[in-house]
matplotlib code that plots the C-alpha trace (Angstrom):
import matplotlib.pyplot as plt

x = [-30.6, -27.6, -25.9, -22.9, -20.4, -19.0, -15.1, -15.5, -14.5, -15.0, -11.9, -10.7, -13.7, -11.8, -15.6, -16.9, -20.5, -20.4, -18.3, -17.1, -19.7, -22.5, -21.1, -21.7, -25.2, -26.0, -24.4, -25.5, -29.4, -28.5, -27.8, -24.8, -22.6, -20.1, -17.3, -15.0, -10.8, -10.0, -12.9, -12.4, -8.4, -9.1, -11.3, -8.1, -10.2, -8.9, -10.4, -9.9, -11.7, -14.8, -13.7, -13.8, -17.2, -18.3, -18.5, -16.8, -14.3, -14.7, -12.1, -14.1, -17.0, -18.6, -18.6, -20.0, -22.6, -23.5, -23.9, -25.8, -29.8, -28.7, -25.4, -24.7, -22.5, -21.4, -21.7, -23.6, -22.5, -20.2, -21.0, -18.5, -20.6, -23.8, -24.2, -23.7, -26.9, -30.0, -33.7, -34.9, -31.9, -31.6, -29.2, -29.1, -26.6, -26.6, -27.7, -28.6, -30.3, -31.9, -28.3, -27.8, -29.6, -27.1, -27.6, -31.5, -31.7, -29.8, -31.1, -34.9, -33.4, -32.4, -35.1, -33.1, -34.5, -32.9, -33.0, -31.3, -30.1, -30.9, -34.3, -35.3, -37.3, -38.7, -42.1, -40.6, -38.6, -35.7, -33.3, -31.2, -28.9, -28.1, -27.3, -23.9, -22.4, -23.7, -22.0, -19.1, -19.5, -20.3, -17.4, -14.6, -16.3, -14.1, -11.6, -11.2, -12.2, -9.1, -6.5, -7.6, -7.7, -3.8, -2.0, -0.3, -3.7, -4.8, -6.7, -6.3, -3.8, -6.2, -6.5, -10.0, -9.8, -6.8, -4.9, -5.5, -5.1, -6.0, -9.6, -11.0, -12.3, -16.0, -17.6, -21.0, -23.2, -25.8, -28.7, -28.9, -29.5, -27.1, -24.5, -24.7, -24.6, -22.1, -20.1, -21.0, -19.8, -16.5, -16.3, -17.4, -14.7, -12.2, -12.4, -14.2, -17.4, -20.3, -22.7, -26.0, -29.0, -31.7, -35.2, -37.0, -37.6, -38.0, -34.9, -32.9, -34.6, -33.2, -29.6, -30.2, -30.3, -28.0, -25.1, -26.6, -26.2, -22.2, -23.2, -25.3, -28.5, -29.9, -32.9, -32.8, -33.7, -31.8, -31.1, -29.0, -27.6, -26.0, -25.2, -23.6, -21.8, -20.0, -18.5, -17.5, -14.0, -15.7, -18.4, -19.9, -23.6, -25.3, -28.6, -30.8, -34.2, -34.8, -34.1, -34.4, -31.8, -30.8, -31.8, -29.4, -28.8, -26.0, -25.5, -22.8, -22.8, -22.7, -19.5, -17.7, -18.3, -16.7, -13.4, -10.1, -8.8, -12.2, -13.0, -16.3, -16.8, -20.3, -21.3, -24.3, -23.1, -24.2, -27.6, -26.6, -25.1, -26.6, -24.1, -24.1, -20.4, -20.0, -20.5, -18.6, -17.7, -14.1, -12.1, -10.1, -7.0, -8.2, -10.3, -10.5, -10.4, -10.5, -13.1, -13.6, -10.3, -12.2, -11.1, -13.8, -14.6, -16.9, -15.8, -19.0, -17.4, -15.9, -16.5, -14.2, -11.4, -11.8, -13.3, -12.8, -15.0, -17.4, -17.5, -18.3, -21.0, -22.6, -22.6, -24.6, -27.0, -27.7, -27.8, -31.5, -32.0, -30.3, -31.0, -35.0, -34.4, -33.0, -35.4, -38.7, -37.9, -38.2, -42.2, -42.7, -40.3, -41.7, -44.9, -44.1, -41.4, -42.7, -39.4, -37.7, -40.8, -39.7, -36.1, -37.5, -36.4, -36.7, -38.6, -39.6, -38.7, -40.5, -39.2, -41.3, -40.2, -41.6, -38.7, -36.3, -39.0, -39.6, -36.2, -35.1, -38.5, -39.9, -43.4, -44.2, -45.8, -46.7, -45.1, -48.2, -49.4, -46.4, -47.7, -51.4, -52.4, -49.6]
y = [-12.4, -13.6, -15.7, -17.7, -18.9, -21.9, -22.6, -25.5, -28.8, -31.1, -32.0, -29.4, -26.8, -24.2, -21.8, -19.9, -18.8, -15.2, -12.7, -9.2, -7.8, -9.7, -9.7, -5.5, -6.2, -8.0, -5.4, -2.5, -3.7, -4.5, -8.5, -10.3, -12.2, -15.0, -15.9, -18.1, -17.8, -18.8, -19.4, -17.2, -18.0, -20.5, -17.8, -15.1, -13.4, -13.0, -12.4, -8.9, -8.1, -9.8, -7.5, -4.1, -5.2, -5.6, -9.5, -11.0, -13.6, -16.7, -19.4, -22.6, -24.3, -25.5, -22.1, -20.2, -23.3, -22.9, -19.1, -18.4, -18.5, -19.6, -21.2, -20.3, -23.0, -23.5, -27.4, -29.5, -31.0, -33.6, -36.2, -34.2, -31.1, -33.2, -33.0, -29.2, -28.3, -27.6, -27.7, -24.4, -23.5, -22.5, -24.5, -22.8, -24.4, -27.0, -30.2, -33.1, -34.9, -37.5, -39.3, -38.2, -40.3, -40.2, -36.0, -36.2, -38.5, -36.2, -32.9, -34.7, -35.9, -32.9, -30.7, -28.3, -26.3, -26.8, -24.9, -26.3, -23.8, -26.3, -26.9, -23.5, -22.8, -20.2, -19.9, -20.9, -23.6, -22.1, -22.7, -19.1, -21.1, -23.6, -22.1, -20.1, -23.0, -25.3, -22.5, -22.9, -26.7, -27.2, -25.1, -26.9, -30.5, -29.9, -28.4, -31.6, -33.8, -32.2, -32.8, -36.8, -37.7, -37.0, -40.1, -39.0, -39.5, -42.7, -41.2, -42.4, -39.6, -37.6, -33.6, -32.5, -30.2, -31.8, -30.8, -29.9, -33.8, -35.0, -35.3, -33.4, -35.5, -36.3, -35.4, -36.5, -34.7, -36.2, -33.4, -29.9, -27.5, -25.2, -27.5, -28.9, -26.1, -24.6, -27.5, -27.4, -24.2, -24.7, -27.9, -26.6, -23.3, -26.0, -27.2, -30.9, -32.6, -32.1, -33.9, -32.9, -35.4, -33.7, -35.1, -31.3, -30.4, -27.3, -27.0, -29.1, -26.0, -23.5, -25.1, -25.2, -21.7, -20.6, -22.8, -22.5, -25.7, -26.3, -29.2, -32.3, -32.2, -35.5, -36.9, -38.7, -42.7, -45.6, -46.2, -42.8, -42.7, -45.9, -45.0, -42.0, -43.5, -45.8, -43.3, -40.9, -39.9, -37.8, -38.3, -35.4, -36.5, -33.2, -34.7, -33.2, -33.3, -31.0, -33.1, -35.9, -39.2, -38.8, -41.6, -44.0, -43.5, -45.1, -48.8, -50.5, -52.3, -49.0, -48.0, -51.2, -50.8, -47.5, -47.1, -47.8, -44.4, -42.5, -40.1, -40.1, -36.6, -37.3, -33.2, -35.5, -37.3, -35.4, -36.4, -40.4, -40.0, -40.5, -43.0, -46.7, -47.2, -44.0, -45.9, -43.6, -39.7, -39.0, -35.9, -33.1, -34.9, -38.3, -37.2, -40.4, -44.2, -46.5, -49.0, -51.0, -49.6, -45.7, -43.3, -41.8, -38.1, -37.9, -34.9, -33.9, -30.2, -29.9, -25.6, -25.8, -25.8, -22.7, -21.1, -17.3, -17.4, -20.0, -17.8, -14.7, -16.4, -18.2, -14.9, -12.9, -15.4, -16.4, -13.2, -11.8, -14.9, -14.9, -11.3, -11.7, -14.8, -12.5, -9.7, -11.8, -15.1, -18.6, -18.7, -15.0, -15.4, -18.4, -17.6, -13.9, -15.8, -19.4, -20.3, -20.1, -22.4, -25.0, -24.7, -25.9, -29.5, -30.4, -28.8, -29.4, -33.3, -33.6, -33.9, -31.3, -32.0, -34.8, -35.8, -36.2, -37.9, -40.5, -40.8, -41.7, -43.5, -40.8, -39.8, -36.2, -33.8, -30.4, -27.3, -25.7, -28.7, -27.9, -24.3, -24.9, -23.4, -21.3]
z = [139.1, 139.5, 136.5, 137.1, 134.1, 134.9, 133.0, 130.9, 131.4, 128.4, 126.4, 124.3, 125.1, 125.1, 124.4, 127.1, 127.6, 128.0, 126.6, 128.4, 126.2, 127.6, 131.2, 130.4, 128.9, 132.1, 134.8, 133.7, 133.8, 137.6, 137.7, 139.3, 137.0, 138.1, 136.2, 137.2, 136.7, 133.4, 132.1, 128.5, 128.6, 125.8, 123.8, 124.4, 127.4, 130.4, 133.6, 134.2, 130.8, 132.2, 135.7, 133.9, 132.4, 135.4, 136.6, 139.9, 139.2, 141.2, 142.2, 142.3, 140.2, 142.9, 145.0, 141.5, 140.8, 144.6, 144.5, 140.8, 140.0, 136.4, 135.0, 131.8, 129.6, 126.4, 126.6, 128.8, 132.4, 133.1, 135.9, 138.2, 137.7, 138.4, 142.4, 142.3, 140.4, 142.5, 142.4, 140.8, 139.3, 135.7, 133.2, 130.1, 128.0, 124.7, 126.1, 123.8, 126.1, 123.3, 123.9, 127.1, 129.0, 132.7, 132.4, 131.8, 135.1, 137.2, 135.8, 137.1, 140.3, 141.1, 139.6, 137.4, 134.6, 132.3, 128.8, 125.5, 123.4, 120.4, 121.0, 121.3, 117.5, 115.9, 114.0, 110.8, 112.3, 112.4, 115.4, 116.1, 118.9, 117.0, 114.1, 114.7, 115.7, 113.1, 110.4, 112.5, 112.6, 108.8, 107.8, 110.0, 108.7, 105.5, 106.8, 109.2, 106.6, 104.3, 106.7, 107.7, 104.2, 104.3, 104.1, 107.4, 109.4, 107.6, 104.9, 101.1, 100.1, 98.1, 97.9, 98.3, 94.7, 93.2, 90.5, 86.2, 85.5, 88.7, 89.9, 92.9, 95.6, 96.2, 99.0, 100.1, 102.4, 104.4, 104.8, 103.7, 106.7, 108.3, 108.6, 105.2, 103.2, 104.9, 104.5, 100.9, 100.8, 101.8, 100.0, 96.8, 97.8, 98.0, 94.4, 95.9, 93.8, 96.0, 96.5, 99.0, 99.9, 101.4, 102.3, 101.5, 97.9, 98.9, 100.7, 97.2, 95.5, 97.8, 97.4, 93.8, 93.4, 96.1, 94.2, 91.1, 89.8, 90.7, 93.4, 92.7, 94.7, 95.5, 97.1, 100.1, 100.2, 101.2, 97.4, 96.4, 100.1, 99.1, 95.6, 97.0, 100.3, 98.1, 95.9, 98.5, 99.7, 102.1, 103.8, 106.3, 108.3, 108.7, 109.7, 112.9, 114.0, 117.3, 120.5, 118.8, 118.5, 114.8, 112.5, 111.1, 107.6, 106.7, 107.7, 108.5, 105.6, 103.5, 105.5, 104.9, 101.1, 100.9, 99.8, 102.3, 103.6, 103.0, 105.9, 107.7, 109.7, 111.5, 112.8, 114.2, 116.3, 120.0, 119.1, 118.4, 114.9, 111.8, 110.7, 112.3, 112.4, 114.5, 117.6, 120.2, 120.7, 120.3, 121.6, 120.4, 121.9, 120.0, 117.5, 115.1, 115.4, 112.0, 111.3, 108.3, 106.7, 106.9, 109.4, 111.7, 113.3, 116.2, 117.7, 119.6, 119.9, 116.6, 117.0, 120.1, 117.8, 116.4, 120.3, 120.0, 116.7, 118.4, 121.8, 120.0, 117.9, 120.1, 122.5, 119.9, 119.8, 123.0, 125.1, 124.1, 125.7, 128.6, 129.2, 128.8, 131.5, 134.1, 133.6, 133.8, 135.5, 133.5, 134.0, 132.5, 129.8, 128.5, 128.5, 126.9, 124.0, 122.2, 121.0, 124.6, 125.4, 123.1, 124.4, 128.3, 128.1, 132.2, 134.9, 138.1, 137.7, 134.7, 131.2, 128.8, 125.6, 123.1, 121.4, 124.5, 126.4, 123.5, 123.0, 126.3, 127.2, 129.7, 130.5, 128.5, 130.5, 128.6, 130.0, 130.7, 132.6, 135.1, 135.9, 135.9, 139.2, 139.6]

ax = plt.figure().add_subplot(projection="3d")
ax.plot(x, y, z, "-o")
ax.set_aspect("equal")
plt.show()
């Protein structure tokens, strides 16, 4: 097979797909990969590390998109990138497609597969894509959240553990998965008062004993997420429900009774945001706006900022993947691997998974029903 990684253009995505590592993985078991020039310069690889290892470096998108059986991204296509994909050709990549609704339209029209690295789940519900970054992401939610509630940025002037005399600041968590406990972590590292509302008992139970007892564990419902939203100084939505829009969990209301200079960091915010005020994705090179006297982070690529980490994380995780893609084929992998069939989100035209189709108002057409016949 022949897989082609594409440099990234988003703002600030300075991740690339593949590292030399997997570019070896891949050559050495006979496949073809395409990299294009300068795609790992913002993960400090340069192309001829990806040459020793084996890959041919490529001048243009277009030319590498035109050439490869799969593309391989980090993040998902921008409408410049659109026109190049073809029908039958592999997109494996983190998509989103619940608030994506331009990409789902052109990934049917032109009858890509396309593969989401965050839908793909294991049997205990567990998603092993997903989860580097959202260690990555949960972690960097404080650190982020530290720095904008500096004075200098707009926030209220308040350290996130202050001082012997001087309260710590409060920061409230919206849901306890990856994300969230990691960004409890951190938090709680910092010398912050945490506070975590989760929906899963068993999950408060888990975080209960993993922190024993140093953060406040509360359960979710309108009532303590507006208890707690009003006290915060920090505020971090860690909420996700595979390829699903997130629900809305703090209103506007809510936000607008917090206190002036708060922060908001919403991690969620590629699946629609869990918070109503976060209205819009920001960028790396304009990464908050203010509303309602509280500054807001949408940063749909928060792990960017930290890329050679991300890149090296996300490379461990995906290439079983991508490697059991290019021995079998999409049909025999899927059928030979569950999770990777969860992670099939448009095929042939059709969209195959529940929660994007109900999301975005599409017919749902089982996988299986795609390939009966075949």
């Amino acid at each position: 097979m022949i897989i082609g990684v594409p440099r990234e253009i988003k703002d600030n995505e300075n991740r690339v797909a593949l590292t030399p590592a997997g570019v070896e993985e891949l050559t050495s078991r006979g496949h073809q990969v395409l990299v294009e020039t300068g795609a790992g310069i913002g993960s400090g690889i340069i192309d001829e590390e990806y040459e020793i290892a084996g890959a041919e470096i490529v001048s243009s998108s277009a030319d590498l998109i035109g050439e490869a059986d799969m593309i391989v991204k980090v993040k998902e296509p921008l409408p410049s990138e659109y026109e190049l994909l073809r029908p039958g050709q592999i997109l494996f990549t983190y998509l989103h497609l619940a608030a994506e609704p331009e990409l789902t339209r052109a990934l049917i029209e032109n009858r890509v597969t396309a593969i989401a690295y965050e839908t793909i789940q294991l049997a205990d519900g567990s998603l092993p894509l997903l989860k580097p970054m959202s260690e990555v992401a949960g972690r960097m939610a404080v650190q982020v959240g530290a720095q904008f509630l500096e004075k200098t940025y707009g926030g209220r002037g308040v350290l996130l553990g202050g001082v012997p005399g001087v309260p710590p600041a409060e920061v409230v968590i919206l849901g306890g998965g990856i994300v969230g406990s990691n960004a409890a972590r951190i938090a709680l590292g910092m010398g912050a008062h945490v506070t975590v509302i989760e929906k899963n008992p068993e999950r408060l139970r888990y975080l209960s004993d993993i922190f024993h007892g140093n953060i406040m564990l509360v359960m979710s419902n309108r009532y303590n997420i507006e208890r707690a939203v009003g006290y915060a100084d920090l505020l971090i939505g860690a909420v996700l429900i595979p390829g699903a829009r997130t629900p809305i969990l703090v209103t506007e209301e809510m936000v607008m009774a917090m206190k002036p200079g708060s922060v908001i960091v919403d991690i969620d915010v590629d699946q629609g945001g869990c918070i109503e005020t976060v209205d819009r994705r920001t960028t790396h090179s304009d990464p908050v706006y203010i509303k309602h006297d509280v500054v807001h982070y949408s940063v749909g690529n928060v792990a960017a900022a930290v890329p050679r980490t991300s890149t090296f994380a996300l490379t461990n995780a995906t290439l079983p993947y991508i490697l059991q893609i290019a021995e079998l084929g999409v049909r025999r992998a899927v059928l030979a691997d569950e999770s990777l069939a969860k992670g099939v989100n448009v095929i042939g035209g059709a969209v195959v998974h529940q929660a994007v189709a109900e999301a975005l108002g599409y017919n749902y057409i089982p996988l299986e029903e795609m390939w009966i016949g075949q």
